[in-house]
Structure formats: C-alpha cells, structure tokens
N, CA, C and O of each residue as an XYZ file, in Angstrom:
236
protein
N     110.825    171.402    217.683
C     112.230    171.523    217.413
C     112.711    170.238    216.788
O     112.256    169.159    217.168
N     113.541    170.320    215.920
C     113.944    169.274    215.346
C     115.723    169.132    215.252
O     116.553    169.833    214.672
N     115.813    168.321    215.808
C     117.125    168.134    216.766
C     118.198    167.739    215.245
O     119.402    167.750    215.500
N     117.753    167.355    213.501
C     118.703    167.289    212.818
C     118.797    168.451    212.560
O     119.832    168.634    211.921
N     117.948    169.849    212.815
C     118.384    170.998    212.557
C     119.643    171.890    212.693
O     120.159    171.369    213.681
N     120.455    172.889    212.336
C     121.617    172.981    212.907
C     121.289    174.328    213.441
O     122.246    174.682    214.129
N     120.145    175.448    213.426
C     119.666    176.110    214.189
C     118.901    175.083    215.545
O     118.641    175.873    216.452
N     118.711    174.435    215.728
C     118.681    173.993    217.216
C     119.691    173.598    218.166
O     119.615    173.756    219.385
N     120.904    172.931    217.352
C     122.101    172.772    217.676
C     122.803    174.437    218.306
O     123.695    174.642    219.130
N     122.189    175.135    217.730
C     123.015    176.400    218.277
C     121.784    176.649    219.489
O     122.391    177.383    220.268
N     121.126    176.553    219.770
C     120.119    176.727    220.815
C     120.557    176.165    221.890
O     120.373    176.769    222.947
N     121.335    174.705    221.910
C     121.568    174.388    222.787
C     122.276    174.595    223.687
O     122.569    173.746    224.529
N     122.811    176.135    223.669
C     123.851    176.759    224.185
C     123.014    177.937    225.256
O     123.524    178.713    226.064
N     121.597    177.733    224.920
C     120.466    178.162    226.000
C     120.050    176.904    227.175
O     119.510    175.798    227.132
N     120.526    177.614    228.005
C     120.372    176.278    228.896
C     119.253    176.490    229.772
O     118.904    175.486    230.394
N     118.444    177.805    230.026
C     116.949    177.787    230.079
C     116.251    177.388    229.089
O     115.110    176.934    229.172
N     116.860    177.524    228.142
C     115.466    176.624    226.952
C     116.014    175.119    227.229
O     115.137    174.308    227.526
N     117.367    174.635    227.170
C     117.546    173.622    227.176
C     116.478    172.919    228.448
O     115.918    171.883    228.090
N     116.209    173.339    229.682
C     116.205    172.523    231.338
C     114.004    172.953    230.685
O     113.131    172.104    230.863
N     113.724    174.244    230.072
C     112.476    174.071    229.750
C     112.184    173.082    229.078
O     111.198    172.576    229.615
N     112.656    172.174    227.681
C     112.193    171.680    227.285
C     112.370    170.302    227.798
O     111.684    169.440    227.249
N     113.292    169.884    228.900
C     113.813    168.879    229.063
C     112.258    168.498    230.501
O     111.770    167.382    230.679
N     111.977    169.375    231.021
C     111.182    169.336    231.759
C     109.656    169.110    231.318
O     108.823    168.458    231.947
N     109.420    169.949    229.813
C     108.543    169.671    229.394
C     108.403    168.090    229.144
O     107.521    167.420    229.682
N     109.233    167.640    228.392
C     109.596    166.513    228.176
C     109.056    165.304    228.927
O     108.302    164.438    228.484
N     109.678    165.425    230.376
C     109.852    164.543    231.451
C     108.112    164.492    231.566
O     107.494    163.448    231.356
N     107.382    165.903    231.962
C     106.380    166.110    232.390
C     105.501    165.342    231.061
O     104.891    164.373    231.513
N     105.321    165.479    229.863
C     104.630    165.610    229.397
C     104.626    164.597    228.051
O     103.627    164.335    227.382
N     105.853    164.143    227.843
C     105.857    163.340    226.220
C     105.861    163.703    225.271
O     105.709    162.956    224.304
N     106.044    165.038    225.158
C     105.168    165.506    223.428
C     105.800    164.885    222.485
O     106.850    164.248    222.397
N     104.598    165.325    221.505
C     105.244    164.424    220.181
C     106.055    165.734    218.837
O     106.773    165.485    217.868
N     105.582    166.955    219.311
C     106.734    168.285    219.427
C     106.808    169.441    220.238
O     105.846    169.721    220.954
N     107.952    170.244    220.220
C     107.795    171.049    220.772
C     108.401    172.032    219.551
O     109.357    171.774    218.819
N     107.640    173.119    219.549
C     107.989    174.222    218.262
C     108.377    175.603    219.359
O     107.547    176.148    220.087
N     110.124    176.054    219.230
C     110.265    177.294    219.486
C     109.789    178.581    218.146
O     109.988    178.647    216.933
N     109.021    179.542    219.252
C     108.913    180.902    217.954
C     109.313    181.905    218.563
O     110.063    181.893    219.539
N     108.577    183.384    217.737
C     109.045    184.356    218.552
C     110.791    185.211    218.332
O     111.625    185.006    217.450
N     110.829    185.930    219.213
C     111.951    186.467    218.747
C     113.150    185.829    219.515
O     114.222    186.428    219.595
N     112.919    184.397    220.173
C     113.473    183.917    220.682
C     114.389    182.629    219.227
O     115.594    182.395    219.139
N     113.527    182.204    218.550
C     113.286    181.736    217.681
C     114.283    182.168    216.358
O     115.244    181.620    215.817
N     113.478    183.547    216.110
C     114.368    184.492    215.020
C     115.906    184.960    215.639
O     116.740    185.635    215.036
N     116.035    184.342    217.153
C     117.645    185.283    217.288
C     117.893    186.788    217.554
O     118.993    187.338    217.515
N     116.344    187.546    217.913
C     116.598    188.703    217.884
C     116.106    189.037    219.850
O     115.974    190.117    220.425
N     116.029    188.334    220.117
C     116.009    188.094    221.809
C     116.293    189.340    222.372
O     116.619    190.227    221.584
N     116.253    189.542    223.290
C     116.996    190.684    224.180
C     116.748    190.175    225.615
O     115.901    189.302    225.804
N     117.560    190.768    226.765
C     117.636    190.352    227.977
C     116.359    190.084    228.966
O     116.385    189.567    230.083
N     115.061    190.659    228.123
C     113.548    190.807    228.812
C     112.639    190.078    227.889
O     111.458    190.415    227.811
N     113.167    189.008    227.120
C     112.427    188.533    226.004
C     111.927    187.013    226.543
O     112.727    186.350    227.203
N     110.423    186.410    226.211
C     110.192    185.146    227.195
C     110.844    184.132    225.894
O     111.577    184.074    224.907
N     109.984    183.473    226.736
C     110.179    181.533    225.578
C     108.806    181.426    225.095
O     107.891    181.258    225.901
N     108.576    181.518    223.745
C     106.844    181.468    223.070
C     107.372    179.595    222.610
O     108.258    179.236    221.834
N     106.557    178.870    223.326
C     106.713    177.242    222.967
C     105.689    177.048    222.554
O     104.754    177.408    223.270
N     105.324    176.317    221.062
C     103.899    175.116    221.580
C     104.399    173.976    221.529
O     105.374    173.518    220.933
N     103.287    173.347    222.528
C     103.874    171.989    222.776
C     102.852    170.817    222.264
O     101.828    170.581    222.906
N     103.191    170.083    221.050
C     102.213    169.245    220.763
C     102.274    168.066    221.803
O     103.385    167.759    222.235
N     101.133    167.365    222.247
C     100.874    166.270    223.310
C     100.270    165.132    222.457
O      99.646    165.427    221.438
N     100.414    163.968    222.791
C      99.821    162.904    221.900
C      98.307    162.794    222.468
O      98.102    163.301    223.571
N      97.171    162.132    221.752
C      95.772    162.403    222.121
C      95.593    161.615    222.986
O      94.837    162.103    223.826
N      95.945    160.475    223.267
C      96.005    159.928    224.768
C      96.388    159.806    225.835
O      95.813    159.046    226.615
C-alpha cells in the first residue's frame, strides 16, 4: 500500500484493514504490504476476506 495513494486514503475508513495492517506492522516491519482481491477492487461484500502480501526484509 502506498500511503501517497488516494485509493488508500479511502481505505482508511476500514478499520479492520486499518488495526490488520497496523499489527502486521508492529509484528513484522515489512518493507510492503500490497492489498488485492475484491477487497482491493471495491467490490467487497459482507463475507469477503483481506487477500494481503506482505513483503518482509531478508534479515
């Protein structure tokens, strides 16, 4: 995710993706995290997950 984006800016109004990635974060460092999926495209529905990858640095 790339936070000058202004589709992530509207994401942030997900506050399970927000507390997921913030956790990923804490836990882990990455050097990204990429939302996809139909979470991604905006076409979500009430039974739809979070598809993340999470890049980690090699050390």
């Amino acid at each position: 995710m790339n936070a000058g984006n202004d589709e992530f800016s509207v994401r942030l109004e997900d506050r399970t993706l927000v507390e997921i990635v913030r956790r990923l974060v804490e836990a882990y460092r990455p050097d990204r995290i990429y939302l996809f999926g139909s979470r991604a495209r905006g076409t979500a529905g009430a039974e739809s997950d979070y598809d993340l990858l999470v890049v980690v640095p090699d050390d």
